[in-house]
N, CA and C atoms as a LAMMPS dump frame, in Angstrom:
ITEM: TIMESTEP
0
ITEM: NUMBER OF ATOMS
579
ITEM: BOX BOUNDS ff ff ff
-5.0000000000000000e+02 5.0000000000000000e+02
-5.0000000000000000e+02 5.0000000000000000e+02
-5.0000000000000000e+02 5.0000000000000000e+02
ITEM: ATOMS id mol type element x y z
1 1 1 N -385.721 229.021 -281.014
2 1 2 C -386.995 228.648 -280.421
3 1 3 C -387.165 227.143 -280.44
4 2 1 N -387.69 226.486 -279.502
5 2 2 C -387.909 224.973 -279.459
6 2 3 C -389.076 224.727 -280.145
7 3 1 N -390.523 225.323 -280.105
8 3 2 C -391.084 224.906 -281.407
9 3 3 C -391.45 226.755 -281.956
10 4 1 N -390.955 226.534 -283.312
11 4 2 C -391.055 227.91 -283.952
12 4 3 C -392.425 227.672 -284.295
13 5 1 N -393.261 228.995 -284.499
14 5 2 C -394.608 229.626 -285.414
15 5 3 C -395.105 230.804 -284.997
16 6 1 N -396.272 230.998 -284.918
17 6 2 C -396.582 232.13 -285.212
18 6 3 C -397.932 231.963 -283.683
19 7 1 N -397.706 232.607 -282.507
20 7 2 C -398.243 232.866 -281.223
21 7 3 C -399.091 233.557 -280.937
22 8 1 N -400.026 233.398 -280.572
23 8 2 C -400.973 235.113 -280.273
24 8 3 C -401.195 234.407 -278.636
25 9 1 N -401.289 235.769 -277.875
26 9 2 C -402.04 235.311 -276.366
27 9 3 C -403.649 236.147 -276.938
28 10 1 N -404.155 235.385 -275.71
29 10 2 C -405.255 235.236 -275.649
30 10 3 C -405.844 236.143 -274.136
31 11 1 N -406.97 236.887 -274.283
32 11 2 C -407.1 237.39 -272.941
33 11 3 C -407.732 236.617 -271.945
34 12 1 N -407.424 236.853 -270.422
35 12 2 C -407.182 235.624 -269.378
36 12 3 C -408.613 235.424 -269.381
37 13 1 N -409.57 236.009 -269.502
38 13 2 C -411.35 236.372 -269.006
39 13 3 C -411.785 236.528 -267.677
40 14 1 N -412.293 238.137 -267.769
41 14 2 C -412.987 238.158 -266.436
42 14 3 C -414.419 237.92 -266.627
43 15 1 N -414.962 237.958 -265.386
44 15 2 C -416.93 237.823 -265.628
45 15 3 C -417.141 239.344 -265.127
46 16 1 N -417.785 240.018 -266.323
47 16 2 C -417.83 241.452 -266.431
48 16 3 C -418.884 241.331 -265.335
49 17 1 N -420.493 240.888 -265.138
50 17 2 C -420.869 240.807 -264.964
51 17 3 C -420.881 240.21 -263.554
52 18 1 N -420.297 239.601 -263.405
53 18 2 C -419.865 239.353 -261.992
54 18 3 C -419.013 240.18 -261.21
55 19 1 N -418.47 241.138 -261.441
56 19 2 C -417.67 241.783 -261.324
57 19 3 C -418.204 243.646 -261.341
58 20 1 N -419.262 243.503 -261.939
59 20 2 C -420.045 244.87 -262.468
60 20 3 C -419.869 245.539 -261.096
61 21 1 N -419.325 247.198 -260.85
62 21 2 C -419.123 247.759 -260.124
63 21 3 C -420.295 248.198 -259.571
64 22 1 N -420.517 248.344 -258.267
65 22 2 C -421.246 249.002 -257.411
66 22 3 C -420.583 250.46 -257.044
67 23 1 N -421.598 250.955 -256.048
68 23 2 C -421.36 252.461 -255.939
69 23 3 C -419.967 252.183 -254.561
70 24 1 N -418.717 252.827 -254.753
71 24 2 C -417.616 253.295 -254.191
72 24 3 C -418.026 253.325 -252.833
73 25 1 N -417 252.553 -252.184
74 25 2 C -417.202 252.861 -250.374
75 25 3 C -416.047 253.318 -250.031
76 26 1 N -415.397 253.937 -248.878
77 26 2 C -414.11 254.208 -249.07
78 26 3 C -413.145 253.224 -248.541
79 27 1 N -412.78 252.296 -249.416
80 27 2 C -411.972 251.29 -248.612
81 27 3 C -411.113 250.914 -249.894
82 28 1 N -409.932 250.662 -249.287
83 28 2 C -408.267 250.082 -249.842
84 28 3 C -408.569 249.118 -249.83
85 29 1 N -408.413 248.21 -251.079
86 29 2 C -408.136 246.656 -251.001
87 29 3 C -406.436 246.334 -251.191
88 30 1 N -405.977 245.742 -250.304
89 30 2 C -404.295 245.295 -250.175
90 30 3 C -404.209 243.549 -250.692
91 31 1 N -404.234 243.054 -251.775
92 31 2 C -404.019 241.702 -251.609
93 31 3 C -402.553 241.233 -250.936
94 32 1 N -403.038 240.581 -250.149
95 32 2 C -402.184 240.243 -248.903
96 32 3 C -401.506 238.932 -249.423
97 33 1 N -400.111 239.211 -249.287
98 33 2 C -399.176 237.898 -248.688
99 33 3 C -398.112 238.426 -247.719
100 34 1 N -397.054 236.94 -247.477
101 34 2 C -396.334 237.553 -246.161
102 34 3 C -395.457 238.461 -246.703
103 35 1 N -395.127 238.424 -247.966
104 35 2 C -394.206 239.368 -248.148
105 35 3 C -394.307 240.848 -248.512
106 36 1 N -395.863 241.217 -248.206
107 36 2 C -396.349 242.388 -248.154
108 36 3 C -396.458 243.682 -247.292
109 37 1 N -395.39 243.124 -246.117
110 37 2 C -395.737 243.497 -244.681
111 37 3 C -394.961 244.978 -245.216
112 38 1 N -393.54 245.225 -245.95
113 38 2 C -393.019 246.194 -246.481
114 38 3 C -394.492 247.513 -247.283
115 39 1 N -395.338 246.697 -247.642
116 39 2 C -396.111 247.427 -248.779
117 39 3 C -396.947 248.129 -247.206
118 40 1 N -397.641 246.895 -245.998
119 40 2 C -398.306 247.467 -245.301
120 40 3 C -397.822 248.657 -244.454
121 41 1 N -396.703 248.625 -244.074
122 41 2 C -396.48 249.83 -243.367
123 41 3 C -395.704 251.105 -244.005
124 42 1 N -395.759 250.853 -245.491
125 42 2 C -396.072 252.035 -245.97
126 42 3 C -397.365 252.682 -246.115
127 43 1 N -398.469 252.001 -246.229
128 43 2 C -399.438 251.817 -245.926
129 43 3 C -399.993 252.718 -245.253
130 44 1 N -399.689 252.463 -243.576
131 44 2 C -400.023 253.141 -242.611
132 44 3 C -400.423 254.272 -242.324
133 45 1 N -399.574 254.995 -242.408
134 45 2 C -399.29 256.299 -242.329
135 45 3 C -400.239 257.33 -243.28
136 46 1 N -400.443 256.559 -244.519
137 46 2 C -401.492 257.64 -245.301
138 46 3 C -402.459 257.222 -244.849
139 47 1 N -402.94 255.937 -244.113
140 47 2 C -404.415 255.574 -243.95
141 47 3 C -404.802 256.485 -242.546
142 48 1 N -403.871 256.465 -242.05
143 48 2 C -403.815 256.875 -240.567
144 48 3 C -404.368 258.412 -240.69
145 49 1 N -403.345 259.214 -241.847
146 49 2 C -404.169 260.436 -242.364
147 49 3 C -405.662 260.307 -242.278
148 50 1 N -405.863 259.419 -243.103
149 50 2 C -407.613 259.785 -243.511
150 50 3 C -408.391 258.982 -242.736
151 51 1 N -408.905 259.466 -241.842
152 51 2 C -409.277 258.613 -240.724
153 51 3 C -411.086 258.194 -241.271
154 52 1 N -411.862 258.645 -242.287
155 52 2 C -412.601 257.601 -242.945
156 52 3 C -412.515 256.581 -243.949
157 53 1 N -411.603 256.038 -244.09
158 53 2 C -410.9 254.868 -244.97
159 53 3 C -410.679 253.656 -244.181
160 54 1 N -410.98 252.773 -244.579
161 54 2 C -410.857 251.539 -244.183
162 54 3 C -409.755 250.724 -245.085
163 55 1 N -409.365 249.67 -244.72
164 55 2 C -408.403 248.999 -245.288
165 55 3 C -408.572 247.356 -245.192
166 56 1 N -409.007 246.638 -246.428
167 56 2 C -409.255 245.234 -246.482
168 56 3 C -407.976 244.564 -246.935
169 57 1 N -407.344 243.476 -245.812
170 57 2 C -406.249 243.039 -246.421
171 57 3 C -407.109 241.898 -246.968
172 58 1 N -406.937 241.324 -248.128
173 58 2 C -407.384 240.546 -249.203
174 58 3 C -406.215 238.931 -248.948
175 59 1 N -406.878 237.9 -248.634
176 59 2 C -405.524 236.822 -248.932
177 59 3 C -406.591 235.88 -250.017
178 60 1 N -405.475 235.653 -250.663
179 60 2 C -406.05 235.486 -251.784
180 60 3 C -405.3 233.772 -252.102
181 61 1 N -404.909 233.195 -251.349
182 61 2 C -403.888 231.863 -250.976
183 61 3 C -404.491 231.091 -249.838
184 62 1 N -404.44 229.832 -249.595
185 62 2 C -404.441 229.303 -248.561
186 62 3 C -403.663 229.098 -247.337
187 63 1 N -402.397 229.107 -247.669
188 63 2 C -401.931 229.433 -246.964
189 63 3 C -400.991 230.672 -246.223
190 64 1 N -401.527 231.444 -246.188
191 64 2 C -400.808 232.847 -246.291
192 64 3 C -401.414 232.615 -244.737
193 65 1 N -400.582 233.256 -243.821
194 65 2 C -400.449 234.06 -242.541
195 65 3 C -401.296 235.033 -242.311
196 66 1 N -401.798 234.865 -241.362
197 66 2 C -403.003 236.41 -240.7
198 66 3 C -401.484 237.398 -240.487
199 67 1 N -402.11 238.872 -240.8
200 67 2 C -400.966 239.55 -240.874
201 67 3 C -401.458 240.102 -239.051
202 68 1 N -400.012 241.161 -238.886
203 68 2 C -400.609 241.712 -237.526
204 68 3 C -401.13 242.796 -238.122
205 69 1 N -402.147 243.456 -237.329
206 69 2 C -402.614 244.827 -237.834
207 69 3 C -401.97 245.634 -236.741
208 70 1 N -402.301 247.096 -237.982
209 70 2 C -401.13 247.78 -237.11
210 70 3 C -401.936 248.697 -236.186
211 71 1 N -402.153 249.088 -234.978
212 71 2 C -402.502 249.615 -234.14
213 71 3 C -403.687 251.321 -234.124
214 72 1 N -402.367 251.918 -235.545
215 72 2 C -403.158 253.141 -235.853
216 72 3 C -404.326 252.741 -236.614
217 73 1 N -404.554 251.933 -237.042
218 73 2 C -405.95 251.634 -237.894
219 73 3 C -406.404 250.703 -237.143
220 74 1 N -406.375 250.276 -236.083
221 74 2 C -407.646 249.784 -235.156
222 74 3 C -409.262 249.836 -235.605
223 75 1 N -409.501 248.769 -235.754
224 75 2 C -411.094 249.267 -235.957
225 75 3 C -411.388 249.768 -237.475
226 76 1 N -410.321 249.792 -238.43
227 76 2 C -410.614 250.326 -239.839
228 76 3 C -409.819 249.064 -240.676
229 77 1 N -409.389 248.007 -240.487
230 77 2 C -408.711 247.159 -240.917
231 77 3 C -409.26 245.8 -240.654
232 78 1 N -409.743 245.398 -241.728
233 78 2 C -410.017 243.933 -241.789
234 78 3 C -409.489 242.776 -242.891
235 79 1 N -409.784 241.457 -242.547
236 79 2 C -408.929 240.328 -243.169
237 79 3 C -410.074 239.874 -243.672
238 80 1 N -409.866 239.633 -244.841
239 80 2 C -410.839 238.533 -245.846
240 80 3 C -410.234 237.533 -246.555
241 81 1 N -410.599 236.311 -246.423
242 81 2 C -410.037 235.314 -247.72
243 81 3 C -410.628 234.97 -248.588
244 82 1 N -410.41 235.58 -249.802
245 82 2 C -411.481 234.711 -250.889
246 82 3 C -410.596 234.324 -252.175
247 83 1 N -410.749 233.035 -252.141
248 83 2 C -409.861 231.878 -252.953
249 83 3 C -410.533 231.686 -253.782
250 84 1 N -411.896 232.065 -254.053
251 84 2 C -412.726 232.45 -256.088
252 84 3 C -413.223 233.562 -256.413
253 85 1 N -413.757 233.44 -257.538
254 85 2 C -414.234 234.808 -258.068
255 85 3 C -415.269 235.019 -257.463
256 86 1 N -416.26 234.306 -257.042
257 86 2 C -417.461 234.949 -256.457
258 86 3 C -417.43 235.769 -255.255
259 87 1 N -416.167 235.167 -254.332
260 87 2 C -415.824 235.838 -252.965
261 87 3 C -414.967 237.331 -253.247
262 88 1 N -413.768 237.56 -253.915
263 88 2 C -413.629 238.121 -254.397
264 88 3 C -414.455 239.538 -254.6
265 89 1 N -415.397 238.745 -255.546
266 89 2 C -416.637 240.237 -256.123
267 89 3 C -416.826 240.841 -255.034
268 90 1 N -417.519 239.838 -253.835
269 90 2 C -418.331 240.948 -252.993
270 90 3 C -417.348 241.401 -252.109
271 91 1 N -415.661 241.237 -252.137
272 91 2 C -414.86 242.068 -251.491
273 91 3 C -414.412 243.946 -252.646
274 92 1 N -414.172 243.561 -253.735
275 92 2 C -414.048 244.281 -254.834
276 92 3 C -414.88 245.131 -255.169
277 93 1 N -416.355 244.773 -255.529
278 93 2 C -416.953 245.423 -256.277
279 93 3 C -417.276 246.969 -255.263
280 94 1 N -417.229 246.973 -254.177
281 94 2 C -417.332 248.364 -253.848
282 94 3 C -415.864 249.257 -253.435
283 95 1 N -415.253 248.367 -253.646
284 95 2 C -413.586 249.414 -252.913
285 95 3 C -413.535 250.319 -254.086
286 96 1 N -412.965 251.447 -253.839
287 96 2 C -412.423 252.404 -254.62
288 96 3 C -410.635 252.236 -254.843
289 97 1 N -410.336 251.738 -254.237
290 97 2 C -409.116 251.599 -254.558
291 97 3 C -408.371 250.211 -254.02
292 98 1 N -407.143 249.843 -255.281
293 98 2 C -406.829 248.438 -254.728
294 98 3 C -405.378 248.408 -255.353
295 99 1 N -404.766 247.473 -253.993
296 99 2 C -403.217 247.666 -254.262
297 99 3 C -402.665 246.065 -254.025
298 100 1 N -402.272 245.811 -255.336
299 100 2 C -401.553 244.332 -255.918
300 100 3 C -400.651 243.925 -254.836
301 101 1 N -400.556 242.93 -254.867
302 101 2 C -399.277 242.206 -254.049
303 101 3 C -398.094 242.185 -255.251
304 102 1 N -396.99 242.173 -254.436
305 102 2 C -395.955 241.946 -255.499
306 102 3 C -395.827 240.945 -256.66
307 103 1 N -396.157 239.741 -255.963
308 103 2 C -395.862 238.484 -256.952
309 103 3 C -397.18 238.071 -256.217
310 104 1 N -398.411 238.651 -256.605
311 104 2 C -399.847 238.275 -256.355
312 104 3 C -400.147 237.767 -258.073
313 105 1 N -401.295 237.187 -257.646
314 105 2 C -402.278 236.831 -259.061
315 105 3 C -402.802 238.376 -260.255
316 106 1 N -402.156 237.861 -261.189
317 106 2 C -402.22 238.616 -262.37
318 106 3 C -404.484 238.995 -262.749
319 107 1 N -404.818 237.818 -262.299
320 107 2 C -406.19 237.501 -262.03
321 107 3 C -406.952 238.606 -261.545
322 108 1 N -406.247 238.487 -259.81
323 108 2 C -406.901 239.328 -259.261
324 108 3 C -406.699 240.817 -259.752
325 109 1 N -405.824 241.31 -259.707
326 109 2 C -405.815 242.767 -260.412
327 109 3 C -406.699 242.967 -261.482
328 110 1 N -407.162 242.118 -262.402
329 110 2 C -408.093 242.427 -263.868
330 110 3 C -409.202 242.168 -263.077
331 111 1 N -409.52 241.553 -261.926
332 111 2 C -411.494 241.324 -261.643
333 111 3 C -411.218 242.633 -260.638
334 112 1 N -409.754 243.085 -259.885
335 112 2 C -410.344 244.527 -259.523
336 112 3 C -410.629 245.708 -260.577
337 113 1 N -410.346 245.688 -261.598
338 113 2 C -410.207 246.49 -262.961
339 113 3 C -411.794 246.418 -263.385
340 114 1 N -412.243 245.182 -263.469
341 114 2 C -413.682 244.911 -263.739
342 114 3 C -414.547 245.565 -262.893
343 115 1 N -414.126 245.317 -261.276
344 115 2 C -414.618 246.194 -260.452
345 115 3 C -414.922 247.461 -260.313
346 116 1 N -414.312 248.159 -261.608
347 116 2 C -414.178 249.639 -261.186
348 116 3 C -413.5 250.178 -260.381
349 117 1 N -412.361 249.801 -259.632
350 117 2 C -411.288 249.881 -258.259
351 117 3 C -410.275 250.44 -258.94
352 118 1 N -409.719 251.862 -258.914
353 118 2 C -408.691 252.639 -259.396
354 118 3 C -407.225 251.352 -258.843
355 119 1 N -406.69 250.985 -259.548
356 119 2 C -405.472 250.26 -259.143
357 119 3 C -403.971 250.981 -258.872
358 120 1 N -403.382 250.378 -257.862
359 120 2 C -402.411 251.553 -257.855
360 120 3 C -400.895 250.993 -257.474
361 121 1 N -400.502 250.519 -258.659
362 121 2 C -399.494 249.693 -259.286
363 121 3 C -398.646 250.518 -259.845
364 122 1 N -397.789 251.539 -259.004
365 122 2 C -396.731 251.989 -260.01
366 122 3 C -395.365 251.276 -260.295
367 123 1 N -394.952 251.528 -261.351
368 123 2 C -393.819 251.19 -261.514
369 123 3 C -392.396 250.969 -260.947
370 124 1 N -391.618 249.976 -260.381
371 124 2 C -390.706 250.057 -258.893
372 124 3 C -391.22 249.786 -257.352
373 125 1 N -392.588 249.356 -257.722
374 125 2 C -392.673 249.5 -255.97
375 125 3 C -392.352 248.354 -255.533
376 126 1 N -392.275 247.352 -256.583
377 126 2 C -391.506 246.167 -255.609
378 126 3 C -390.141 246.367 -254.974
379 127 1 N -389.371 247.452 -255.025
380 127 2 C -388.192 247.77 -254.385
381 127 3 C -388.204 248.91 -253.881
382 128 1 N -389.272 249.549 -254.092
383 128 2 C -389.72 251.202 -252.655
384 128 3 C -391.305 250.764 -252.753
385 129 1 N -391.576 250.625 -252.015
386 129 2 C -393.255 249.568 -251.718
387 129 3 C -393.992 251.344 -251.361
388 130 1 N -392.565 252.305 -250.872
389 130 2 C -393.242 253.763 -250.269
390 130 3 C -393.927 254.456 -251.73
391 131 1 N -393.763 253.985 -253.29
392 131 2 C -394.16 254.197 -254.286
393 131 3 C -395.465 254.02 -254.23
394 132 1 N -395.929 252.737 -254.094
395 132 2 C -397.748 252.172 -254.23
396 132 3 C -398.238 252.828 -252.709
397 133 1 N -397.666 252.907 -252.153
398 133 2 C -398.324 253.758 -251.026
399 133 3 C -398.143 255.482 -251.394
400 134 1 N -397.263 255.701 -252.048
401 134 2 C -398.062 257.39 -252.283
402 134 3 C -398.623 257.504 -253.61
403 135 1 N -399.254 256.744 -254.499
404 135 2 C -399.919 256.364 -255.186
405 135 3 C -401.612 256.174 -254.828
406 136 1 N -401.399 255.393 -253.817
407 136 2 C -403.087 254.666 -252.792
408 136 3 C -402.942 256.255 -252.612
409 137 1 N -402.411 256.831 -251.806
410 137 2 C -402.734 258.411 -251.015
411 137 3 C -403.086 259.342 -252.094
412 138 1 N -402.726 259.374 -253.202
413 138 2 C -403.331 260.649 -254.443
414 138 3 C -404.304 259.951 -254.633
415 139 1 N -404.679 258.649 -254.821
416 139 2 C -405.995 258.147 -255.595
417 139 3 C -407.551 258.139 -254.453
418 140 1 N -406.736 258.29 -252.908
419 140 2 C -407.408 258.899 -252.229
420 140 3 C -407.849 260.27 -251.95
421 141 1 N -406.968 261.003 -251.976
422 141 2 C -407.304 262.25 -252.3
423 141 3 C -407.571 262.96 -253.602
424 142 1 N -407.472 262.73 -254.738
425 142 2 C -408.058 263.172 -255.603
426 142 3 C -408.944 262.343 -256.053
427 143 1 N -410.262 262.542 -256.13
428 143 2 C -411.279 261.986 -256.904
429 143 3 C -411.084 262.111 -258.25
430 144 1 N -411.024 262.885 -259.288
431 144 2 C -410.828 263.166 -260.409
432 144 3 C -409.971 261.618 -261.114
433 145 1 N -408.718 261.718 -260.42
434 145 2 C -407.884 261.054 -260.515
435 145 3 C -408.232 259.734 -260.536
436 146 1 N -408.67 259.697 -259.394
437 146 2 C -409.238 258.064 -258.944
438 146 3 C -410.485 257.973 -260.144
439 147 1 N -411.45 258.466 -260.597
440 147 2 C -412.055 258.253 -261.647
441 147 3 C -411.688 257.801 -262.707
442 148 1 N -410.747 258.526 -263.289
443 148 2 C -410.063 258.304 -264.432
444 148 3 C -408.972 257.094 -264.406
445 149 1 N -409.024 256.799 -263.231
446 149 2 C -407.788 255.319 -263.133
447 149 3 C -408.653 254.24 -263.053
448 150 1 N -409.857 254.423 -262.712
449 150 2 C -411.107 253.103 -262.792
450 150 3 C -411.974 252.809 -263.827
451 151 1 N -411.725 254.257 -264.845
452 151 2 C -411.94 253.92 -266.205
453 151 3 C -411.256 253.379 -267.337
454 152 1 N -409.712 253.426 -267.002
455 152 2 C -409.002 252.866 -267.819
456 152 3 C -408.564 251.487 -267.337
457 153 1 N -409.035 251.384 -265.948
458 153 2 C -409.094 249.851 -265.624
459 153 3 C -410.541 249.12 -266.303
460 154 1 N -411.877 249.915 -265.992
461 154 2 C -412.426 249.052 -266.946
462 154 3 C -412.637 248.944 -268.09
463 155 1 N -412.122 249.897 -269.154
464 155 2 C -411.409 249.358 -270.121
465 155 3 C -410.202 248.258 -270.906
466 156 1 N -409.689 248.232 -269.549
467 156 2 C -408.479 247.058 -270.055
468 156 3 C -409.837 245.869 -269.965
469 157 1 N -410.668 245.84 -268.513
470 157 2 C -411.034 244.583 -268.676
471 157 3 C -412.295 244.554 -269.132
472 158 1 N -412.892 245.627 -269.97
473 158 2 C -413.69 244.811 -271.186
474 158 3 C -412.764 244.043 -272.39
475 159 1 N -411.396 244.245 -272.178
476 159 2 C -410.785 244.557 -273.626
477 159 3 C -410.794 242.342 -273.336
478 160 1 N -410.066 242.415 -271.71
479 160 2 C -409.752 241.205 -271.156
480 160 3 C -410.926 240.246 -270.764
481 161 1 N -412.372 240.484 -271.317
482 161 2 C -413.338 239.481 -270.922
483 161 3 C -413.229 238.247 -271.262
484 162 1 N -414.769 237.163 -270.578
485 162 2 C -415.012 236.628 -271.12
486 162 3 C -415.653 236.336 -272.657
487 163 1 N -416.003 237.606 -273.312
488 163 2 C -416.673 237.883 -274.125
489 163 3 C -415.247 237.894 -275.375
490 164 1 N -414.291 238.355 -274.709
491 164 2 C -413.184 239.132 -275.791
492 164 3 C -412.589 238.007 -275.94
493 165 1 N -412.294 237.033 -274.884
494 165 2 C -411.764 235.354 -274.943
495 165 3 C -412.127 234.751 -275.77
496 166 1 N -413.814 234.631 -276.061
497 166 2 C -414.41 233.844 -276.814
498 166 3 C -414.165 234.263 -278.39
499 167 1 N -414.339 235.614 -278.49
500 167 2 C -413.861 236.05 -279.823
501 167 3 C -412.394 235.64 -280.452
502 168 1 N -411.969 235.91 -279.997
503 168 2 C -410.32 235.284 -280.188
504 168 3 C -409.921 233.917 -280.2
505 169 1 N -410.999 233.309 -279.419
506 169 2 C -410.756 231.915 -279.808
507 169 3 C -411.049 231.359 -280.742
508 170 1 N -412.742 231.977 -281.104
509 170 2 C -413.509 231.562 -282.385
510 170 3 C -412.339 232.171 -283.924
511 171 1 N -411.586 233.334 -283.657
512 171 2 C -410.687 233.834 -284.917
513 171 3 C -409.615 232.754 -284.913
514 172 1 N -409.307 232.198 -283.56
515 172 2 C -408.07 231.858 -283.955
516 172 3 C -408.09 230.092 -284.682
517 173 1 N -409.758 229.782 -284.2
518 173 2 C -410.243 228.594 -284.851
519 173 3 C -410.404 228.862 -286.25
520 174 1 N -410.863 229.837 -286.495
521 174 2 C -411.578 230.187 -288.174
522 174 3 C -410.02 230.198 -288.906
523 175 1 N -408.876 230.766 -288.303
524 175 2 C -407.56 231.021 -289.257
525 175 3 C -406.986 229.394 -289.192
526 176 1 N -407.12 228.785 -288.284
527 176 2 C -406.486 227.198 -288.446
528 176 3 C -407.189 226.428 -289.347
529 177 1 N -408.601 227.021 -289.828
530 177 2 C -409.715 226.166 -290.61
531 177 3 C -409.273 226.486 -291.951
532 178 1 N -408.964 227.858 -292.151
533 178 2 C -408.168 227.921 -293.256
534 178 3 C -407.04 227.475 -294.052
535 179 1 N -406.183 227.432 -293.151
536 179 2 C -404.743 226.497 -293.464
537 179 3 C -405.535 225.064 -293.565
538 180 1 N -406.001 224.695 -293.279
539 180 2 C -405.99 223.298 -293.936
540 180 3 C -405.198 222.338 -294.489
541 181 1 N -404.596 221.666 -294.545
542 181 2 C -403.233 220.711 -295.28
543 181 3 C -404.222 219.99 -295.892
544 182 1 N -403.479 219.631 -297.241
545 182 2 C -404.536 218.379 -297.652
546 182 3 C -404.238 216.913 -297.41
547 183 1 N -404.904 216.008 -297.973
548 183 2 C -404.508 214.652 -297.417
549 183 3 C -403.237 213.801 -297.885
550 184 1 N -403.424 213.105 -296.958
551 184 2 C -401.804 212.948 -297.082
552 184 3 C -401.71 211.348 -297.812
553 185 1 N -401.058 211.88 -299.101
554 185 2 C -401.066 210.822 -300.026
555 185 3 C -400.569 209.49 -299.21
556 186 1 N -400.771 208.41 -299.915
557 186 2 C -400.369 206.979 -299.249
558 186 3 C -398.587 207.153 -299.802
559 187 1 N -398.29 206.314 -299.059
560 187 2 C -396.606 206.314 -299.257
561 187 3 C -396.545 205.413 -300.613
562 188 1 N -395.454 205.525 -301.473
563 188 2 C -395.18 204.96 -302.472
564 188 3 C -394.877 203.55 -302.685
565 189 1 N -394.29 202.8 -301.361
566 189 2 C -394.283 201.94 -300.895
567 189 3 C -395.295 200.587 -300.72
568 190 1 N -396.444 201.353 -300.333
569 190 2 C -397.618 200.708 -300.048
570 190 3 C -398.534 200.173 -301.043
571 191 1 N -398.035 200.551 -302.21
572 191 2 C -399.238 200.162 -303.447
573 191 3 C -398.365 198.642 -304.174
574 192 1 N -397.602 198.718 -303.812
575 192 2 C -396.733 197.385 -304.387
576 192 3 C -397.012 196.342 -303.599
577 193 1 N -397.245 194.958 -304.482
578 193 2 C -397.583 193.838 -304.314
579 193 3 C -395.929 193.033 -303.061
C-alpha cells in the first residue's frame, strides 16, 4: 500500500427529503448515454407490450447526444436533462421504475433509491443489456415485486443519507480526537548554547 492505515468509506449523501417519493406513475426512467442505445432497444419491445408505460430517457451529462426514439413508442417516450439534484427529483420522484446506464453516475441510482423507483440493475447486463430489460418487464408486471425492490432501495438510501454522512463523519472525528499524539518534545539539539 502507498500510504498504509486503517480506511472507512463514508456514505455519498442523498437529500431524503428532496427526494421523498410521490405516488407511482407508470413510467421507466433510462439514464441515458450514447452507449445505451444496446440497453434501449432491448428496451423496446417490453415497452411496446405495455402500451400504458411511458419511458423517460434521463441525460444526465452535458454532453450526451439526443438519442433517436424508436418509432413503436411514439408519443410514450421523452428526453429530459437534469445535470442536479433538484431536476432530477421532479424527473424521479414519481417513476416506478428506473434503469442505470452502464458506466452512469453511482449518484443517480441512490437519489432513484431515495425516490422510491424499484431499480433494475441486474447482474451482467453490461454484456446482455437483454438482462435489465427483462428485469424493467417483471418489475412492470408484477407489482408485488416492484414494491419490494423500492423498499430495499429506500433502505439502502436511508442507510446512504445526508443524515448517515453526518454521523460518520462526526464518529470518525470523535475516534481521531482520541488518538491524540502528544507534544512533540523540542529536539535535543536545541537547548544547547
Amino acid at each position: 500500500l502507498r500510504f498504509p492505515g486503517r480506511y472507512e468509506l463514508v456514505p455519498a449523501g442523498v437529500d431524503l427529503d428532496l427526494f421523498a417519493p410521490l405516488p407511482k406513475r407508470k413510467v421507466i426512467v433510462l439514464e441515458w448515454r450514447q452507449t445505451e442505445r444496446p440497453l434501449l432497444r432491448a428496451l423496446v419491445p417490453e415497452l411496446a407490450a405495455q402500451p400504458d408505460w411511458e419511458l423517460v430517457l434521463l441525460r444526465t451529462r452535458t454532453l450526451g447526444g439526443r438519442p433517436t426514439l424508436p418509432r413503436a413508442l411514439r408519443g410514450r417516450v421523452h428526453v429530459r436533462t437534469a445535470l442536479d439534484s433538484e431536476s432530477r427529483a421532479t424527473v424521479l420522484r414519481d417513476a416506478a421504475v428506473f434503469v442505470p446506464a452502464f458506466d452512469g453516475y453511482p449518484r443517480v441510482t441512490l437519489e432513484a433509491r431515495a425516490a422510491g423507483a424499484a431499480v433494475a440493475a441486474p447482474p451482467g447486463r453490461a454484456l446482455q443489456p437483454e438482462l435489465a430489460a427483462a428485469e424493467a418487464a417483471r418489475l412492470i408486471d408484477d407489482t408485488t415485486f416492484r414494491d419490494r425492490r423500492s423498499a430495499e432501495g429506500l433502505e439502502v438510501a436511508r442507510l446512504e443519507s445526508f443524515g448517515a454522512l453526518a454521523d460518520q463523519v462526526e464518529q470518525v472525528y470523535a475516534s481521531l480526537e482520541q488518538r491524540r499524539r502528544p507534544a512533540a518534545r523540542p529536539a535535543a539539539l536545541e537547548e544547547r548554547d
